[in-house]
C-alpha positions as a Markdown table, in Angstrom:
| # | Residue | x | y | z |
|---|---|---|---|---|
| 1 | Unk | -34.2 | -16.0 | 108.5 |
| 2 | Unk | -31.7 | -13.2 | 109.4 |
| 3 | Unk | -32.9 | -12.3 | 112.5 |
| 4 | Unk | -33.7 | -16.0 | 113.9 |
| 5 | Unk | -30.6 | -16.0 | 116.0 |
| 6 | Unk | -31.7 | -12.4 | 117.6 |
| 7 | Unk | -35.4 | -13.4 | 118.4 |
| 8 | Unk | -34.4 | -16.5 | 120.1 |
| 9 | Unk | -31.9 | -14.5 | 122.2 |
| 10 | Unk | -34.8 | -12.2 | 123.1 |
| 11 | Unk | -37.1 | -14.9 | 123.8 |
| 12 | Unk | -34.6 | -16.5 | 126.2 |
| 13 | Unk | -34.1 | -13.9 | 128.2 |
| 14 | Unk | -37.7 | -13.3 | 129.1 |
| 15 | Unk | -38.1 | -16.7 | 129.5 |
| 16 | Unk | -35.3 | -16.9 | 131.8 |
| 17 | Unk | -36.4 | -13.9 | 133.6 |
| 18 | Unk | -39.6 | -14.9 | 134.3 |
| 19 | Unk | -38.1 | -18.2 | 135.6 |
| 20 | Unk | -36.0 | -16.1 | 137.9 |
| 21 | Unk | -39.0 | -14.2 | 139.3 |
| 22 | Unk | -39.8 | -17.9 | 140.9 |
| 23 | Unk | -37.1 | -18.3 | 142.8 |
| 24 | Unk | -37.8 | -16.9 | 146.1 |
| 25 | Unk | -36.5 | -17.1 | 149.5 |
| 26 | Unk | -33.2 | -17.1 | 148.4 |
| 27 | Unk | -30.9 | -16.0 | 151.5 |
| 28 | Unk | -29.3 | -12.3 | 151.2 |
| 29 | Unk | -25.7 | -13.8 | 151.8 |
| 30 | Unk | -26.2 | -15.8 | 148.6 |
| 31 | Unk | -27.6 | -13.4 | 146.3 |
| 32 | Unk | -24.4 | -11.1 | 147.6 |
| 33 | Unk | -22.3 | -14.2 | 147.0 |
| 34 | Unk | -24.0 | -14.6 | 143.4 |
| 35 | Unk | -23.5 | -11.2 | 142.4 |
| 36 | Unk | -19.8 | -11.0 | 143.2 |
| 37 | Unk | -19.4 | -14.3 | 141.7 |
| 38 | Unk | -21.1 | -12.9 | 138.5 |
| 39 | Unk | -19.1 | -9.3 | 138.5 |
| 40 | Unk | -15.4 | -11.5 | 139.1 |
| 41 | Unk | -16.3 | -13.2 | 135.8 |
| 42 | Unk | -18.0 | -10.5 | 134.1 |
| 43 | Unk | -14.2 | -8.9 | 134.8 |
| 44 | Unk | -12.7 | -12.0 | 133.7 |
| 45 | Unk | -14.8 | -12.3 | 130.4 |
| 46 | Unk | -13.9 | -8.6 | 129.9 |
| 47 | Unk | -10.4 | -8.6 | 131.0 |
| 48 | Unk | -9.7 | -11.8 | 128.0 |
| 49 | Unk | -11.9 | -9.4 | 125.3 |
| 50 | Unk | -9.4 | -6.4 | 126.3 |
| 51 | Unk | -6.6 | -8.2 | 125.7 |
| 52 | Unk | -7.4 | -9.1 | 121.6 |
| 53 | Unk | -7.0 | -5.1 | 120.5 |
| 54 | Unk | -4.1 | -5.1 | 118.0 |
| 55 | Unk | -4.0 | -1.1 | 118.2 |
| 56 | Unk | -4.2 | 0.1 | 121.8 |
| 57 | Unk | -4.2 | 3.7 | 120.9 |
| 58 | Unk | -7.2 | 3.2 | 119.4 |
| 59 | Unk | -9.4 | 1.6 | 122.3 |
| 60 | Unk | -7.9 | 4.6 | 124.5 |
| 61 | Unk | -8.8 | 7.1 | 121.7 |
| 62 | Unk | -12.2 | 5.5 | 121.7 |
| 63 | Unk | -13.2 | 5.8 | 125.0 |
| 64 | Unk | -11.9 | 9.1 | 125.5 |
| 65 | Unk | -13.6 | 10.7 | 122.8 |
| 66 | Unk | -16.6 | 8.6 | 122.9 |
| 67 | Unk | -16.6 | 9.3 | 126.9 |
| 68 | Unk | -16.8 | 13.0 | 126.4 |
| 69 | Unk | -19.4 | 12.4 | 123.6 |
| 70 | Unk | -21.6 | 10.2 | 126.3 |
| 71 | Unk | -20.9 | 12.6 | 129.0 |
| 72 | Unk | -22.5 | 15.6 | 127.0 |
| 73 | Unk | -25.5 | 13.9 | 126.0 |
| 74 | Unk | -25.6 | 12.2 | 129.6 |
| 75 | Unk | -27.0 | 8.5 | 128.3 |
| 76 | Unk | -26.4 | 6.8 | 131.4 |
| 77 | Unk | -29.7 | 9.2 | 132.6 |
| 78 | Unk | -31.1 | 9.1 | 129.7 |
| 79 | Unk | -31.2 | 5.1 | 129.8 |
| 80 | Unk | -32.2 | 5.2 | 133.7 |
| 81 | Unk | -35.1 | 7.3 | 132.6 |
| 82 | Unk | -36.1 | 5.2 | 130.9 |
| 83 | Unk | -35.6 | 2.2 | 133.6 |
| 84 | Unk | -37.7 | 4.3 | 135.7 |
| 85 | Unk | -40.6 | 5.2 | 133.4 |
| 86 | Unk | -40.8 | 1.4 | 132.5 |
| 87 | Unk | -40.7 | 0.9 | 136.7 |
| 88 | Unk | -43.9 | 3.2 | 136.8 |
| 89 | Unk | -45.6 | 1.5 | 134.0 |
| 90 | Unk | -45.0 | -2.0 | 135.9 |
| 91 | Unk | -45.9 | -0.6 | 139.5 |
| 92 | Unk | -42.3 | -1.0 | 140.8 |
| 93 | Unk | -41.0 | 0.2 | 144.2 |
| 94 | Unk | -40.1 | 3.5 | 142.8 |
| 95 | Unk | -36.8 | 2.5 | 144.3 |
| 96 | Unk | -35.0 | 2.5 | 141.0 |
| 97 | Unk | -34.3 | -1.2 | 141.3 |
| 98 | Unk | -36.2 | -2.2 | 138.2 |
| 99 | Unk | -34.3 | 0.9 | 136.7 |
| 100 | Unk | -31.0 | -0.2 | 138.0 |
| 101 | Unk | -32.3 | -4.3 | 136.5 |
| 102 | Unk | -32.6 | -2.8 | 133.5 |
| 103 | Unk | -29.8 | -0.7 | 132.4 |
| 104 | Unk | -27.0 | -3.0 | 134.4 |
| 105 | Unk | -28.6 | -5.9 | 132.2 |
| 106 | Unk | -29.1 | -4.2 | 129.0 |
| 107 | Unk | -25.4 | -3.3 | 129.3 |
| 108 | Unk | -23.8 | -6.3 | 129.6 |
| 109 | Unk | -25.7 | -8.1 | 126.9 |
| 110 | Unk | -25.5 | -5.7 | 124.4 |
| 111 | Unk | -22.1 | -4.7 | 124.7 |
| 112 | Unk | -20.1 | -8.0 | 124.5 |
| 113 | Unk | -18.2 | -8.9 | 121.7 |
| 114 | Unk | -20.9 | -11.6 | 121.4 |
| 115 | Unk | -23.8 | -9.4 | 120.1 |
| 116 | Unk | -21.9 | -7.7 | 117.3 |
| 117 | Unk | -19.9 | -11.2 | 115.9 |
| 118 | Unk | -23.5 | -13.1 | 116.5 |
| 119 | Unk | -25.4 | -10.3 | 115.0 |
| 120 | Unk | -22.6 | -9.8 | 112.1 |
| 121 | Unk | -22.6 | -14.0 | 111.5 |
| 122 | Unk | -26.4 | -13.7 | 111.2 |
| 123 | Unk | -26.3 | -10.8 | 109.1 |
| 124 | Unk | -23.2 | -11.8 | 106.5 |
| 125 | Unk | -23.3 | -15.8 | 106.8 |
| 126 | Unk | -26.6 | -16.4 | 108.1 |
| 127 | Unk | -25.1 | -18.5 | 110.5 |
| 128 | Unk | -27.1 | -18.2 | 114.0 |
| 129 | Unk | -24.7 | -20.2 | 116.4 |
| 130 | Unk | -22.9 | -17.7 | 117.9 |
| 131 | Unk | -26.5 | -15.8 | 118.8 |
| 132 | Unk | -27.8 | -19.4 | 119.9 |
| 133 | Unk | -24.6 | -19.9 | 122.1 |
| 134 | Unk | -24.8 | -16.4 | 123.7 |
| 135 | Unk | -28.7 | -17.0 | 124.4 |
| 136 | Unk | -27.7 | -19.7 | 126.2 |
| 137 | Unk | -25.6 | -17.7 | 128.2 |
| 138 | Unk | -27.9 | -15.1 | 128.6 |
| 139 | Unk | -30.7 | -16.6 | 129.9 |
| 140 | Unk | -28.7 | -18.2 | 132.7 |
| 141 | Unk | -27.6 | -14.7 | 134.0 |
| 142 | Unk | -31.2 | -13.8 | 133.5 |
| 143 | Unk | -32.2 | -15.8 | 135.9 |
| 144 | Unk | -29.7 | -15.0 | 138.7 |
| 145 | Unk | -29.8 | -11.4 | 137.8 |
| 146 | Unk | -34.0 | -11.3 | 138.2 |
| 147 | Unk | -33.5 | -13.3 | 141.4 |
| 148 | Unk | -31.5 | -10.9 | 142.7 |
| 149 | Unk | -32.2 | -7.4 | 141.2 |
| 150 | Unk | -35.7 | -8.0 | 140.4 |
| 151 | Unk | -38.1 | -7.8 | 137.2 |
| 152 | Unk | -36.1 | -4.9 | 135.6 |
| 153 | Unk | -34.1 | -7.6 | 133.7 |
| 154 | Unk | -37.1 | -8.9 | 131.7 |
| 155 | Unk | -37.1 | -5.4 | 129.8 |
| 156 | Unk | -33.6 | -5.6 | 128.6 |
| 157 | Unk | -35.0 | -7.7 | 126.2 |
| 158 | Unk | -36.4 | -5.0 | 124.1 |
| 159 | Unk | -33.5 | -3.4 | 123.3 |
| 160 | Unk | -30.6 | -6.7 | 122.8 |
| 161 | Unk | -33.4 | -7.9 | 119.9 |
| 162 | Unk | -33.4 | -4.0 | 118.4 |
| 163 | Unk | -29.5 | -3.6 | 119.1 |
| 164 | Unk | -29.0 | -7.2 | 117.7 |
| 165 | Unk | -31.6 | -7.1 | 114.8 |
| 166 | Unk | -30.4 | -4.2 | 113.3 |
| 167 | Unk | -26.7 | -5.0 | 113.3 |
| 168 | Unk | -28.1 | -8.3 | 111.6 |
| 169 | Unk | -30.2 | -6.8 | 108.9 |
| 170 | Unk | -27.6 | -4.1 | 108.5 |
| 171 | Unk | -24.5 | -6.4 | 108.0 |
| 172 | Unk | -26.9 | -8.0 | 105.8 |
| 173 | Unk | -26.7 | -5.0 | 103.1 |
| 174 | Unk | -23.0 | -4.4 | 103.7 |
| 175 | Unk | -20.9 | -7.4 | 102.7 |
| 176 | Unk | -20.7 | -6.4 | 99.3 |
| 177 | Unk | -19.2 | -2.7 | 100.2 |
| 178 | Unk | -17.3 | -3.1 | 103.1 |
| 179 | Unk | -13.7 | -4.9 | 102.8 |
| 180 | Unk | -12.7 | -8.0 | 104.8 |
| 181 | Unk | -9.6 | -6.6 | 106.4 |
| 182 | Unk | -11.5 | -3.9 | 107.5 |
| 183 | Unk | -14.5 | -5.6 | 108.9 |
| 184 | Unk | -12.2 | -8.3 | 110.8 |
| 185 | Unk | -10.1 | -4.8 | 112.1 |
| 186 | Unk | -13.0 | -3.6 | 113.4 |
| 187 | Unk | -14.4 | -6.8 | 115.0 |
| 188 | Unk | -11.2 | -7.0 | 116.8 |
| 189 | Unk | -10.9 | -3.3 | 118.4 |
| 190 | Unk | -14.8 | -3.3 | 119.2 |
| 191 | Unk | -14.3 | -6.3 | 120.8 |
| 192 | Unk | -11.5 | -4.9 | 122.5 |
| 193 | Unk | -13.3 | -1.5 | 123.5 |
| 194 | Unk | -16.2 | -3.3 | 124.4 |
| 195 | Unk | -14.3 | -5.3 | 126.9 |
| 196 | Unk | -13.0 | -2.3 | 128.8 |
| 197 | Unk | -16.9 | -1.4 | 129.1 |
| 198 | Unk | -17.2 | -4.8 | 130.8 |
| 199 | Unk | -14.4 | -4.6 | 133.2 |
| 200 | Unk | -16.5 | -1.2 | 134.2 |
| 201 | Unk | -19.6 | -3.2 | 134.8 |
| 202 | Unk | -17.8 | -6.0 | 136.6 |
| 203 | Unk | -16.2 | -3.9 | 139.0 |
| 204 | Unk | -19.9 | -1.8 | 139.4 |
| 205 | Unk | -21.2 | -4.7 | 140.3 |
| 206 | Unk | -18.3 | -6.2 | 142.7 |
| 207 | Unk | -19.0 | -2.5 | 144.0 |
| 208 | Unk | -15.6 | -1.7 | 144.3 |
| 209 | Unk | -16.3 | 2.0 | 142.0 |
| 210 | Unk | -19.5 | 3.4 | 140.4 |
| 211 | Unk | -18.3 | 3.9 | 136.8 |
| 212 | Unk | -20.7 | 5.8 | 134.3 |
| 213 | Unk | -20.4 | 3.0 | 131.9 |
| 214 | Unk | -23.5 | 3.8 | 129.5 |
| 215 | Unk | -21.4 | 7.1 | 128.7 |
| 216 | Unk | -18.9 | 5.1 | 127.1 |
| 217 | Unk | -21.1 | 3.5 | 124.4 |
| 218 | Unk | -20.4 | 5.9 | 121.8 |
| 219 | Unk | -17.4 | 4.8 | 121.7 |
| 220 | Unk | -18.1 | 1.6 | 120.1 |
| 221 | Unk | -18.7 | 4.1 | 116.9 |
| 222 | Unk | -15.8 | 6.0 | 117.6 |
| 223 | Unk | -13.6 | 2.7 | 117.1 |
| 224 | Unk | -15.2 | 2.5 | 113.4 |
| 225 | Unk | -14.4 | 6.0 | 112.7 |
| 226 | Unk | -10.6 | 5.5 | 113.6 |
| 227 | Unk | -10.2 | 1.7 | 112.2 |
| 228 | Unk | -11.5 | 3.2 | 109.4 |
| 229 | Unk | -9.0 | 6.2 | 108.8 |
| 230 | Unk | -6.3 | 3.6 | 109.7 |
| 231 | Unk | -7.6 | 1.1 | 106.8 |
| 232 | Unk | -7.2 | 4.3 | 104.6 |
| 233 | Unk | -3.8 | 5.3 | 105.4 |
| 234 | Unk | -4.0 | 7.8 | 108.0 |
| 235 | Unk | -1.0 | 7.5 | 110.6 |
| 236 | Unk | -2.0 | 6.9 | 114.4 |
């Protein structure tokens, strides 16, 4: 029952993908006018998530630290490897297109604020909605994102029900050790973090820079670390 929410999610994206793999003929001015439309809101969404952080010194320390820490192990190649080998296995282009599908989707549904508090309701309250609302949501940008960057986006399935899952089954376990205050200070600066990461993609996708954003995801972990030491006393 736990991880309802999280295979429905899945499901509707592949679903959703493979819908948008039907629409063809679709004029190159309006995928262009599409994709902008989807990065200035996908800057929006990440913008209002931003804004919620009640300790800014943490989200900068975050991504700083967990920038160098993604830098070093490189997991923006690491993840477009992996885009690629899947492109082989399918009989892609070898343009990197499916690759580029698949880690600019697997980015932007894993690391709103919606996976973690969706995952975490499922996990703590069994209480799917949030996971139901966001599969919603998700399967519509599935389809415009597979009309316009291709069959790459039907993979990013795999990992948003293994991301998702495990926060689920794991917040499952930890209700019982892990404070409320602390939990809800967490929630809030992930979110926070999180939402930089999402201005990033936005403005990838808008074109406008060509930001490394999959080097930033450790710090998602990073921001427990220091939320942590502040729920324990230490000064920052």
């Amino acid at each position: 029952m736990v991880l309802i929410g999280t295979v429905v999610n899945g499901a509707a994206i592949v679903i959703a993908a493979l819908i948008g793999l039907l629409v063809k003929n679709i004029p190159e001015r309006v995928k262009t006018t599409l994709m902008q439309a989807i990065g200035l809101a996908i800057v929006l969404l990440g913008v209002k998530m931003g804004l919620q952080t009640e300790q800014f010194l943490i989200v900068i320390c975050s991504l700083v630290i967990g920038g160098v820490i993604g830098e070093m192990i490189n997991l923006e190649k690491r993840l477009d490897h992996l885009g690629r080998w899947i492109e082989s296995k399918v009989g892609g282009k070898k343009d990197g297109s499916i690759a580029t599908a698949f880690v600019t989707t697997t980015l932007i549904y894993v690391v709103g604020a919606m996976a973690v508090l969706g995952a975490l309701d499922s996990g703590l309250r069994g209480d799917h909605s949030v996971l139901l609302t966001k599969a919603l949501l998700d399967g519509f940008l599935a389809i415009l994102f597979t009309s316009t960057l291709g069959i790459g986006v039907l993979f990013s399935a795999i990992p948003v029900v293994l991301y998702q899952g495990s926060i689920a089954l794991f917040a499952s376990q930890i209700d019982q050790y892990v404070p409320t205050a602390l939990m809800d200070s967490f929630i809030t600066e992930m979110s926070a973090t999180g939402g930089v990461m999402i201005v990033a993609i936005g403005l990838n996708l808008l074109n406008v820079v060509n930001i490394r954003v999959a080097n930033l995801l450790p710090s998602l972990v990073i921001v427990a670390v220091l939320v942590t030491f502040v729920y324990k006393g230490f000064p920052f």
